[in-house]
N, C-alpha and C positions, 0 to 999 in steps of 0.2 A: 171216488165213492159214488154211487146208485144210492136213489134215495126211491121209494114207492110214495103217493101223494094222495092222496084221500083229495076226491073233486068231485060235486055234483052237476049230475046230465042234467043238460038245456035241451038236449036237440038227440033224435035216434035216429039213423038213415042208414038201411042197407047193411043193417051188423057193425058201425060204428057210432060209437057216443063221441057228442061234440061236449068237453064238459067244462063247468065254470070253478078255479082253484081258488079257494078261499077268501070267496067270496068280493075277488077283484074282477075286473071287466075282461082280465086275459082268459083265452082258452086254449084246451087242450084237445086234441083228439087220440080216441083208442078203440084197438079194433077189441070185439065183444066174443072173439072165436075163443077163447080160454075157457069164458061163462058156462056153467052146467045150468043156470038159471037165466031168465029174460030180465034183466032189468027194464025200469020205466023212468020216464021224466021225472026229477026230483030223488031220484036214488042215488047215493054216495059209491061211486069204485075207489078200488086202489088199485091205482095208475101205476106202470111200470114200462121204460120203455117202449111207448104206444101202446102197449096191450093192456086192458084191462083184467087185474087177478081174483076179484070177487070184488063182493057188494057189501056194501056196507050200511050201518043205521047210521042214523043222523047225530045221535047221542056221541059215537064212537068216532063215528069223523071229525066234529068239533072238538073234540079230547087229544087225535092226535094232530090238529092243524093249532089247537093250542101249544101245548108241545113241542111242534116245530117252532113257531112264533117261540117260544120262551126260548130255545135253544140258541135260534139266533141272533137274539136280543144279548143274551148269556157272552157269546161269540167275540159280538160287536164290542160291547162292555169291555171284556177280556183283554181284546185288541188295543182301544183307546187306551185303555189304563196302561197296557206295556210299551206304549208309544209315548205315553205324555203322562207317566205317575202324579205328578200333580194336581192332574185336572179327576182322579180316581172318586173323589167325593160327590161330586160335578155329575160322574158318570155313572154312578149306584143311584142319585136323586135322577137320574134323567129315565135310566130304564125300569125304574119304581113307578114311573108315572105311565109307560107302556104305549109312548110316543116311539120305541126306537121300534 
């Protein structure tokens, strides 16, 4: 499965965004050839296989890196509990607290 990633630009150089994913110190690069518009530092893309596919606001990007975040906290949850049922209580108080 391809997933597209909402990540804002750090850095512009030469038609590519250097951009920072959710807010961790990793980055990504993507070329900007798709863009019908210029983005600038501080503008959210959606990332797809290097390329970036448009621009995004801020509001929309942290809605769906929420989103992601809950999916694979959901995931993990999912996982633990059908590996170790018992510990299922353990594992709803753990991803309630939004540590996973």
């Amino acid at each position: 499965m391809c997933l597209a990633v909402p990540a804002e630009i750090i850095h512009l150089n030469n038609g590519v965004a250097t951009c920072r994913v959710g807010g961790s110190q990793s980055t990504i690069r993507a070329s900007l050839m798709l863009l019908s518009e210029n983005p600038a530092i501080g503008d959210y893309l959606v990332i797809h296989a290097g390329f970036a596919l448009r621009v995004m606001d801020f509001a929309e990007a942290e809605e769906s890196l929420r989103l992601l975040r809950e999916t694979v906290c959901d995931a993990q949850v999912s996982k633990a509990v059908s590996e170790h049922p018992g510990d299922a209580p353990i594992a709803a108080a753990f991803a309630e607290s939004g540590k996973v």
